[in-house]
PAMISE-848160 format. One record per residue (C-alpha): x, y, z. Coordinates in nm, 3 decimals, decimal comma. Each point is the difference from the previous one (the first is absolute). Layout:
<pts>
PT       X       Y       Z
PT       X       Y       Z
...
</pts>
This chain:
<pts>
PT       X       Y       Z
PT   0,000   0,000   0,000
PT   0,118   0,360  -0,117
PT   0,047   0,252   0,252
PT  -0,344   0,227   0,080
PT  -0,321  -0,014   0,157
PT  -0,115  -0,382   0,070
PT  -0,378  -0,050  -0,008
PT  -0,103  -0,366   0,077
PT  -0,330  -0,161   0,146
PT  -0,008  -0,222   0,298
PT  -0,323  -0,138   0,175
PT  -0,279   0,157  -0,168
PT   0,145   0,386   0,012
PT   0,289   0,168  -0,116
PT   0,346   0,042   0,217
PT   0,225   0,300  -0,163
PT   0,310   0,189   0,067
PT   0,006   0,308   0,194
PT   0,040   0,149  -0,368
PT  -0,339  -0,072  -0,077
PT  -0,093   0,380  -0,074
PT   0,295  -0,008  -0,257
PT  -0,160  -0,347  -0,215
PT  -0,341   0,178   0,011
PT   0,148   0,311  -0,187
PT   0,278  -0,265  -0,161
PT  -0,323  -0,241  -0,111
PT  -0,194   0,256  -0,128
PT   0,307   0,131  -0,185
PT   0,011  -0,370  -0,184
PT  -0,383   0,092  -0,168
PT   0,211   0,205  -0,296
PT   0,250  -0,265  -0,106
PT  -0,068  -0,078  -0,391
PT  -0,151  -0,433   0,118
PT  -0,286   0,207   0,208
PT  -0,092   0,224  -0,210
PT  -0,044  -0,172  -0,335
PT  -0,055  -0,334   0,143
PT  -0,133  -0,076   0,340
PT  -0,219   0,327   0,097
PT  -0,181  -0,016  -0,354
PT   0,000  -0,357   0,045
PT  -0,210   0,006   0,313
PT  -0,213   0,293  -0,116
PT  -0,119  -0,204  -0,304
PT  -0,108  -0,291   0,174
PT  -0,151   0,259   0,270
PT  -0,235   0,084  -0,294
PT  -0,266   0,263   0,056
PT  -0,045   0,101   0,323
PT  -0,205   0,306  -0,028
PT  -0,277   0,025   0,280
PT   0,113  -0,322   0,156
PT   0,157  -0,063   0,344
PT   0,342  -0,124   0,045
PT   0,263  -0,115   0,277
PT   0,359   0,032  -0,103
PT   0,144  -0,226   0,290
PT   0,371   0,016   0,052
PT  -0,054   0,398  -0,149
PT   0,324   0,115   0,124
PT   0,071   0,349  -0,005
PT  -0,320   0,023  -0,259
PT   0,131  -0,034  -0,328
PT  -0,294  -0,218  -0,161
PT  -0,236   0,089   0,266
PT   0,028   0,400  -0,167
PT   0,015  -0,139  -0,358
PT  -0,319  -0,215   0,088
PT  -0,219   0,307   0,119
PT   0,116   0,206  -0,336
PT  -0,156  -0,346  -0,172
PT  -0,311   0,124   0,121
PT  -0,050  -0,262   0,295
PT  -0,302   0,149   0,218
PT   0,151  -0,157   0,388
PT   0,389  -0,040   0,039
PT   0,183  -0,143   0,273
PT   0,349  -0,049   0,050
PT   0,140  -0,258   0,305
PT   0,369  -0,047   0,014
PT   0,146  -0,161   0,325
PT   0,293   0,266   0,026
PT  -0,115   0,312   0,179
PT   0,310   0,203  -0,177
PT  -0,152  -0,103  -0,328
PT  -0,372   0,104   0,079
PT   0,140   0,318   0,161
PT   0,133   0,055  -0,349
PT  -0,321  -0,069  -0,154
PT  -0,188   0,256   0,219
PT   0,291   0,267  -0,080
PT  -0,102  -0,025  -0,354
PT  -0,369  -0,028   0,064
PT   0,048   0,323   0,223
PT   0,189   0,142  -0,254
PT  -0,269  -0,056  -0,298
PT  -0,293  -0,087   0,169
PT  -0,201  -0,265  -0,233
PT  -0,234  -0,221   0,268
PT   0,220  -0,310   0,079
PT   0,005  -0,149   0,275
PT   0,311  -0,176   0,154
PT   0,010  -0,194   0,261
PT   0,274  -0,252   0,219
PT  -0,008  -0,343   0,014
PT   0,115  -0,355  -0,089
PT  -0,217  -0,094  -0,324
PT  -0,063  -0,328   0,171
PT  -0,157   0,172   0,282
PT  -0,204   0,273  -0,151
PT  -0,360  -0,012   0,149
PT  -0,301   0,286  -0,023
PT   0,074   0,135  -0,307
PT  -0,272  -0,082  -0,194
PT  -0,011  -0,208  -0,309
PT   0,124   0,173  -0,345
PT  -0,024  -0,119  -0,385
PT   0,367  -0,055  -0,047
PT   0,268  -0,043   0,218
PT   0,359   0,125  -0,157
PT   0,327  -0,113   0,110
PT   0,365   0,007  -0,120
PT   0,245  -0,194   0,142
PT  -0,151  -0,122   0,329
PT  -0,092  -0,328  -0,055
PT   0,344  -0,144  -0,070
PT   0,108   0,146   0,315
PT  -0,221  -0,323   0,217
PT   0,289  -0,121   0,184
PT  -0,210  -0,370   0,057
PT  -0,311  -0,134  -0,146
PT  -0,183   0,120   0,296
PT   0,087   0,392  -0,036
PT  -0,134  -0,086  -0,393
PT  -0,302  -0,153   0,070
PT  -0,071   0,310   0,279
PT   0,086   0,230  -0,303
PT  -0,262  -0,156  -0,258
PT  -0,244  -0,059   0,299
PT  -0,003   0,399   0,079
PT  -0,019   0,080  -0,393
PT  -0,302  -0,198   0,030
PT  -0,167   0,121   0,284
PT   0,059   0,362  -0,181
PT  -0,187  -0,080  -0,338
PT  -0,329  -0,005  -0,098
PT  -0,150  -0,345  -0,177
PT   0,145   0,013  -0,344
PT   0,272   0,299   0,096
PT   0,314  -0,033  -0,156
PT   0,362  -0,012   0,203
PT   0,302   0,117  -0,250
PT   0,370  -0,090   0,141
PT   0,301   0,070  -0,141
PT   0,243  -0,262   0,117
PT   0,404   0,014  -0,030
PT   0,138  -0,341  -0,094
PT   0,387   0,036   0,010
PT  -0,001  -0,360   0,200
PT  -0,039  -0,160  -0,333
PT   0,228   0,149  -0,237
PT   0,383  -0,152   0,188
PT   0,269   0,223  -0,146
PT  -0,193   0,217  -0,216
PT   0,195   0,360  -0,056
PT  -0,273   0,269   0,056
PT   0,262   0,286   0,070
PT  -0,079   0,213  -0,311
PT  -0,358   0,039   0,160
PT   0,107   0,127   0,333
PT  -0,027  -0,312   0,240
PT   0,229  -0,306   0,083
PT  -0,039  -0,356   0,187
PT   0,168  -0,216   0,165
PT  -0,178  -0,296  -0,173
PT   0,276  -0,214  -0,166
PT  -0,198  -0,336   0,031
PT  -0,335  -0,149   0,049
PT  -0,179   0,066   0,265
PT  -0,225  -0,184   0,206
PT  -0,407   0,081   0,071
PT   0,019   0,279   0,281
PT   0,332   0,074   0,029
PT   0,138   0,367   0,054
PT   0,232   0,171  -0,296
PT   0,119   0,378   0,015
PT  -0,086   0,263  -0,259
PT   0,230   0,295  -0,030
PT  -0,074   0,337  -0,184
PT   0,287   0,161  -0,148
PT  -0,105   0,386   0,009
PT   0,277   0,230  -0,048
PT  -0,108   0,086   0,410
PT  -0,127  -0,186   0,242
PT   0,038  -0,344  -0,127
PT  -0,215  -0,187   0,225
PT  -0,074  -0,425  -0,009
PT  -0,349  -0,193   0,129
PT  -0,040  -0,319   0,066
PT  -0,279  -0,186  -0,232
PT  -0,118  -0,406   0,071
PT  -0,001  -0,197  -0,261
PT  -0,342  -0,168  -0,155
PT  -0,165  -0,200  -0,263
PT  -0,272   0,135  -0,198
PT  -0,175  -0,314   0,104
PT   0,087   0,108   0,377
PT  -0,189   0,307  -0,080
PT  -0,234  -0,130  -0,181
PT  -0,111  -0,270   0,302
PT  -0,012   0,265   0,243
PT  -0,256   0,236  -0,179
PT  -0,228  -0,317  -0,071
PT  -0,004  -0,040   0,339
PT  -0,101   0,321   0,101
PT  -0,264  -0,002  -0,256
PT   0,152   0,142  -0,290
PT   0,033  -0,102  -0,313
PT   0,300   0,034  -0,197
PT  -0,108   0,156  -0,360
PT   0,374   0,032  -0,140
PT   0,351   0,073  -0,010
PT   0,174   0,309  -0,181
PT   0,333  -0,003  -0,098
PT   0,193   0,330  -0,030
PT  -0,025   0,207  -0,329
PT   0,138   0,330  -0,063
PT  -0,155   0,318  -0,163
PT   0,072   0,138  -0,303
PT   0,170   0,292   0,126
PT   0,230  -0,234   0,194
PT   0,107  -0,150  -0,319
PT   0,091   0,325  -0,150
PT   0,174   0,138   0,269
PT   0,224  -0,311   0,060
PT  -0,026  -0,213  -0,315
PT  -0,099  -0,367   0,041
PT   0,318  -0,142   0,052
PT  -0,021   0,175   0,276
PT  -0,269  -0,213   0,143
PT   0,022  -0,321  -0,092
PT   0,187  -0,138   0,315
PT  -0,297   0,165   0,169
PT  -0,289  -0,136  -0,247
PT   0,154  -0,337  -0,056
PT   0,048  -0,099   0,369
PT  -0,297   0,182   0,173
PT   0,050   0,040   0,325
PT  -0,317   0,237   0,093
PT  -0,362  -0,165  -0,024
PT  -0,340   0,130   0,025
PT  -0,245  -0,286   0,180
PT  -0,384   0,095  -0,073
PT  -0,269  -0,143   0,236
PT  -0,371  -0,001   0,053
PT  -0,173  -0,050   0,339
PT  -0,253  -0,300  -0,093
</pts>
């Protein structure tokens, strides 16, 4: 692991460094390098699909990013849970700043009670942070508790665990996966920003590991996206530049129905 801020997830909430404050600013730095912007945030946006006059829960919202993006969709309710107060202070900074109605609020998403129920929960990178099957099964159990019949959850999922010695560099982020890995097991994620390089921890799982714990919490799985990249990205970089990135996808979106 490179030298910076260390995020990791241990027993159902997240234990950090007493540089947290500097990966919330460091984090939300990471939104502008070139694989977010013409890969993974249109990515989840698309699959999002319309979301005018609905309500939605971005769990796992961090310092807001999609939660704000949702709201300018259109989306009637938002709420944003994270389980790092720094990061949901951040979130109310910028809601304070530019007031637009969301709500944010702190908590494990495995634990979130009394919200209501919503017609879409949104979520980027928190499920493949279930340290056991158990912290998993609370996570798809909560997302369905928090959706209507027939509401839709959309999660963006990191899958670094399954590409062993894979270069991804040129897009900003390294691993320290040289070789398979088994079902569960932790693997570090470093992003090389020009400041504040910063690693997390991520667990590594199946699609069918996913897949079993949404049927189980009532939801049923209606596919899998693999990354694409926009047009724009092509022109700025060129496609050779993204065929590492295209040809071993490491960044999934999972699309479920509560039954």
């Amino acid at each position: 692991m490179t030298a910076g801020v260390v995020l990791c997830f241990k027993q159902g909430t997240f234990c950090v460094s007493p540089e947290y404050d500097s990966l919330a600013h460091a984090y939300q730095r990471s939104k502008s390098l070139p694989f977010r912007v013409y890969s993974e945030i249109p990515n989840h946006l698309e699959i999002l699909g319309d979301l005018r006059g609905l309500d939605v829960l971005d769990l796992a919202c961090g310092e807001g990013f999609y939660t704000r993006l949702i709201r300018h969709a259109g989306a009637a309710r938002v709420v944003g849970v994270d389980v790092s107060p720094q990061m949901i202070a951040l979130a109310r900074h910028q809601e304070h700043e530019a007031a637009s109605g969301i709500e944010y609020v702190v908590g494990a998403a495995e634990s979130i009670h009394d919200l209501g129920t919503f017609d879409v929960v949104s979520t980027a990178f928190l499920l493949n942070c279930a340290a056991d099957q158990s912290i998993l099964n609370g996570m798809t159990q909560a997302i369905s508790r928090s959706l209507v019949p027939g509401g839709r959850l959309v999660a963006t999922l990191g899958d670094l665990g399954h590409q062993p010695g894979v270069d991804y560099s040129t897009y900003g982020m390294s691993t320290n996966v040289t070789a398979g890995l088994a079902e569960g097991a932790p693997y570090n994620i470093t992003f090389l920003l020009d400041v504040d390089t910063f690693s997390i921890t991520d667990f590594n799982h199946s699609q069918a590991t996913y897949a079993a714990a949404c049927q189980a919490a009532g939801l049923k799985v209606l596919g899998w996206h693999p990354c694409t990249v926009t047009d724009e990205g092509i022109r700025q970089y060129g496609t050779e530049y993204w065929y590492t990135w295209l040809s071993n996808p490491c960044l999934w979106r999972l699309e479920a129905q509560k039954i």
